[in-house]
Structure formats: C-alpha cells, structure tokens
C-alpha positions in Angstrom: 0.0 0.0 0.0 1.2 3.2 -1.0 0.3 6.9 0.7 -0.5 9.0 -2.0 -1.4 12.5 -2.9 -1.6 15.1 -6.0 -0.8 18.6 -5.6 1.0 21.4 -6.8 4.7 21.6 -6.2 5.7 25.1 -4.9 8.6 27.7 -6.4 11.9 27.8 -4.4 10.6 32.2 -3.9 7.3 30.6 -3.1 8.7 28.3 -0.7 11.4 30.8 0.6 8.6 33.3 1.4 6.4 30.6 3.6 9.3 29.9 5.3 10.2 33.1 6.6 6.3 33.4 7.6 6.9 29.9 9.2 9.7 31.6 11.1 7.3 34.2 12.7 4.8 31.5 13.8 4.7 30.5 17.2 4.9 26.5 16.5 6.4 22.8 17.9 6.3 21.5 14.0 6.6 23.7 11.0 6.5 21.2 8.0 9.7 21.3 6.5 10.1 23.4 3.4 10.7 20.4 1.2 7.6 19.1 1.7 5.4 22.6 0.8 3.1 21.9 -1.7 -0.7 23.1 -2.5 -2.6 19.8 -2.2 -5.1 19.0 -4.8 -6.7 15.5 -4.0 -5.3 13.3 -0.7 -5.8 9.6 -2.8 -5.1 8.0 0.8 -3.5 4.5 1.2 -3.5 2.9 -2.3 -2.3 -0.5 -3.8 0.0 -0.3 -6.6 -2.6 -1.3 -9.1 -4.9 1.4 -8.0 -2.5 3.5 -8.2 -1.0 2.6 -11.7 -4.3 3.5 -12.9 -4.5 6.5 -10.9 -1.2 7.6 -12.9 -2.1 6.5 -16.1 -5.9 8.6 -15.5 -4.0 11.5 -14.4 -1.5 11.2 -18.0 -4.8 12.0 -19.6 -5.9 14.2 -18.1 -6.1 18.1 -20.0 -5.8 21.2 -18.4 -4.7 24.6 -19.0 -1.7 26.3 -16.9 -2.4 29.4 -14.5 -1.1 31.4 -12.3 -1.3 31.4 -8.6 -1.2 34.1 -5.9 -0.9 32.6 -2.2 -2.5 35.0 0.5 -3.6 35.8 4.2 -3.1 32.8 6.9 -5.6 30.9 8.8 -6.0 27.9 11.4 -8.5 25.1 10.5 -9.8 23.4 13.9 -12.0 26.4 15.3 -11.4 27.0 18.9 -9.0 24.1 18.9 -6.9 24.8 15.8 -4.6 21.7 14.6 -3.4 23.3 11.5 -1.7 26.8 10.3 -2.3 27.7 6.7 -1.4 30.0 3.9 -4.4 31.1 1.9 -5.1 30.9 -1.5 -6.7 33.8 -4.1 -9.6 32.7 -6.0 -8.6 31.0 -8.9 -10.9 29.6 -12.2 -7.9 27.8 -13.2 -7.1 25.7 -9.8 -10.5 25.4 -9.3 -10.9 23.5 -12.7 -7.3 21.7 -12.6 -8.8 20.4 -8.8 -12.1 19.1 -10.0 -10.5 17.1 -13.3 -7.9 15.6 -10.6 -10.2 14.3 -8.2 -12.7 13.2 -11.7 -9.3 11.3 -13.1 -8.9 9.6 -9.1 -12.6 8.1 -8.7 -12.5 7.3 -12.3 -9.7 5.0 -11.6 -11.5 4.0 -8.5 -10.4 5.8 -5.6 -12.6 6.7 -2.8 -11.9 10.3 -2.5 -13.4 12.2 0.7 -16.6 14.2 0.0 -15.4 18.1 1.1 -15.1 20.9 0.0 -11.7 21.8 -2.3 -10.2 24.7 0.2 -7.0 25.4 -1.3 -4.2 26.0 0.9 -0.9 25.2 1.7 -0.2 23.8 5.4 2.5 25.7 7.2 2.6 24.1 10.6 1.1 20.9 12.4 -0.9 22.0 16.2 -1.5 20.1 19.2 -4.8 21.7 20.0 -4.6 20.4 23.7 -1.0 23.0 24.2 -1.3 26.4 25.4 -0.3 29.3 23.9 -3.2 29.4 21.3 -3.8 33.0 21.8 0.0 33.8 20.9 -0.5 31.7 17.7 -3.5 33.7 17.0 -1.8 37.2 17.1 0.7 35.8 15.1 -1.7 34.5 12.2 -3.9 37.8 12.2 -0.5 40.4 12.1 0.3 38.4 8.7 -3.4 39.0 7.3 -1.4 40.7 4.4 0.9 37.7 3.4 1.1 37.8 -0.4 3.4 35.3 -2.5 3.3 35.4 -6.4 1.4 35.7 -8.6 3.6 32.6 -10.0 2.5 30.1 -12.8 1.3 26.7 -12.2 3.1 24.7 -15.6 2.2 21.2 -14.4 1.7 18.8 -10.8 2.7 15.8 -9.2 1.4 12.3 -8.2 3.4 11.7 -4.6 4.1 9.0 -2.4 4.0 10.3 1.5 5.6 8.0 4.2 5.3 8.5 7.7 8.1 7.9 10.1 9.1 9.4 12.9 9.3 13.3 12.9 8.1 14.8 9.6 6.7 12.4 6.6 8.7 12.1 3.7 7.4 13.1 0.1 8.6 11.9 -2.9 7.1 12.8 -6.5 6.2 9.4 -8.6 5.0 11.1 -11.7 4.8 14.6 -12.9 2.1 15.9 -15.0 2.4 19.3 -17.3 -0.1 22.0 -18.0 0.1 23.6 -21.4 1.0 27.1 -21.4 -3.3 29.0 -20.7 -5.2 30.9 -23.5 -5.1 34.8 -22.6 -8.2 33.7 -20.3 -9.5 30.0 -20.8 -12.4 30.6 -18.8 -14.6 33.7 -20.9 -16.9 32.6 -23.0 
C-alpha cells in the first residue's frame, strides 16, 4: 500500500517566502520546506494497481496552466486549531485543474473524501490540547497581508507520502504538465 497524494509543487521564492512566515509562527512542527506543496486530492492509502491507474488517468488528463497568488493565513480546527495555513486567491484555473484531478482519481477507483476543495498550503502541524493558542493567534492575524506570487502553475505531481518518525517524507512518482493557458480559458 502506497500513501499518496496530487498537488501542486511550490517555487523555491514561493517556498522561501512561507518559510520566513513559518519563522514568525509560534509553532512545535513547521512542516519542513521540502515538503510545501498546494494539495489538490489526498488519494489515501493505495495498492500499486490502483495506483497505476491513478497515474495513467492523471496522463490523460487536459488542463490549461495558470497562475497562482498565495495569501492571508488561517488555522483550521475552530477554537481548537490543529493546522496553520497560507491562503489561496480565488482561482478559475485551480478550481478546474482540482475538480479534473479528483474526476481522473474516482475514475480509476479511488474513494476520495466528499469536502469541500479549500486550497491551501499547510505551514505548521498543532497540538490543540498545548497552550499558547492566543499567541498563535496574534501571530496569524498580524500576517493578514501575506502575499506570495502571482507565479504560474506549468504542471503537478502524483506523490508518495511516508510517515516515520518526525516529519513524513514526500517523494514525487509522476509529474504531470499543464500547457501554457489561452489569454483567459475561462470567458466565453
């Protein structure tokens, strides 16, 4: 069985910008900046067949490139928060690359959770149970203005994720590209 996601791989500025908002975060486990990345579908635990299929769904799979702007932080969990985010601007593109990569997944017949695509990319891990929560919360709220990008989204990946101890390890099995976008795909 084989953990495995799709999602976006990130630009080293992209990357080298979270990081330095990482820095500023009150947090235990910031994930490491090798493993930033703008998830698109999490495929789950998957045997190689399944997965073979996955890839070969995914290789057909047609999409314009966009770009991408990341922006603002947040904490999903509510009062309790378990993870620290960078936003996402509204984007037609993503929004359409998303849907045709979770179509392409339960096509090759993966169960993929039923929620809501909230793009995102996860900057830090939370223990909701620790203290210091209203700390974290300052924290997120003075970087309300985070911007990184715009930068453009030419392809993504099919990764393997495996859990050890400390941070999981990612490594990319297959990389799909995105033709260069139309002046804007999306008008009429």
């Amino acid at each position: 069985m084989i953990r495995a996601f799709a999602a976006i791989d990130l630009p080293d500025e992209i990357r080298a910008a979270l990081v330095r908002v990482q820095e500023r975060l009150p947090v235990k486990r910031p994930v490491p900046p090798e493993n930033l990345h703008l998830t698109l579908v999490f495929l789950g635990e998957l045997p190689e067949p399944v997965l073979d299929e996955v890839h070969l769904a995914l290789s057909a799979l047609h999409a314009p490139g966009f770009d991408l702007t990341l922006t603002g932080l947040g904490l999903f969990g509510g009062t309790r928060p378990r993870v620290a985010y960078a936003g996402v601007a509204d984007c037609a593109g993503l929004r359409h690359l998303q849907a045709k990569v979770e179509q392409a997944a339960r096509g090759a017949g993966v169960r993929v959770e039923h929620r809501r695509f909230v793009p995102h990319v996860t900057l830090a891990y939370l223990n909701p149970a620790a203290p210091g929560r209203d700390r974290l919360e300052r924290a997120v709220a003075a970087a309300w203005d985070f911007r990184a990008g715009p930068f453009a989204v030419t392809g993504f990946g099919l990764y393997r994720s495996d859990l050890g101890q400390g941070a999981a390890c990612h490594a990319e099995l297959a990389h799909y590209p995105l033709p260069a976008p139309h002046p804007d795909p999306y008008v009429p």
